[in-house]
N, C-alpha and C positions, 0 to 999 in steps of 0.2 A: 504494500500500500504506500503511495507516496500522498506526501502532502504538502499546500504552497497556501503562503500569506495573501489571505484575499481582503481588497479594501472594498466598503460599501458605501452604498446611498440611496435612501427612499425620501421622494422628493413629491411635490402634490401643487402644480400650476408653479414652478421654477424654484418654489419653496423647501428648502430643508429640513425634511422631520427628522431624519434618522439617519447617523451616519458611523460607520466603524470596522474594525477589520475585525476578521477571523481566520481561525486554520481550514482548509478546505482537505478533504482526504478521498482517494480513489486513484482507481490503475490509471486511468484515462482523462482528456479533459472534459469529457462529457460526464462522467461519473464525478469528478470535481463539479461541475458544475451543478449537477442535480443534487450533491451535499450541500451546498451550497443553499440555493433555493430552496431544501426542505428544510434546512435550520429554522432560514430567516422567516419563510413559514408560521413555522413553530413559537419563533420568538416575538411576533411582534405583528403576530393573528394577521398575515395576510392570504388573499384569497387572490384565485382564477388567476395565477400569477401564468401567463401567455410570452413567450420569445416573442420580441423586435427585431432585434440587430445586434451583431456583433461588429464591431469597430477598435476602438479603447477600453472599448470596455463590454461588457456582456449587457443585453437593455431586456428588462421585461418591464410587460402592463399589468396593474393590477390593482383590488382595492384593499384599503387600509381605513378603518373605521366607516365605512360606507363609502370613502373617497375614491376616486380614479387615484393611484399613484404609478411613479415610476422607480422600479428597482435596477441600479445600478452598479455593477462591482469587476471588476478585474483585479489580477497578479500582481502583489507590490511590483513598481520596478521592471513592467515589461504589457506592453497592449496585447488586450486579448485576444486579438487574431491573429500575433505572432506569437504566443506563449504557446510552447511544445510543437511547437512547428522545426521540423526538422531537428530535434533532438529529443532527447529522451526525458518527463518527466522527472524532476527531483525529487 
């Protein structure tokens, strides 16, 4: 299992509600990624959380207390369309 320092952000009409890192764990960066999203999930009651784009950073849509919000997060230290591209997960 590898695991990499993931920074976040749930944001609601340009707004910062919630922002902060975590350890993200899995073979893959798909499987990082889906830890990832069910944490944050878990932590901070969000729902229908849907993939956007990936860019800098991984983007999903979803709500938080009834609100549309937007969750945002990549790799300390590397954009998320180039994290494990062409090499091997740390």
């Amino acid at each position: 299992m590898s695991k990499q320092l993931m920074q976040y952000s749930i944001t609601w009409n340009g707004e910062e509600l919630e922002q902060g890192m975590m350890m993200a764990d899995g073979e893959s960066v798909y499987e990082m990624t889906e830890d990832v999203t069910s944490h944050l999930e878990k932590i901070y009651d969000l729902f229908n959380l849907e993939f956007i784009d990936v860019s800098d950073s991984w983007t999903f849509s979803g709500s938080l207390r009834q609100r549309p919000v937007v969750l945002t997060f990549s790799p300390v230290g590397t954009p998320a369309d180039k994290f494990a591209v062409d090499e091997e997960v740390n």
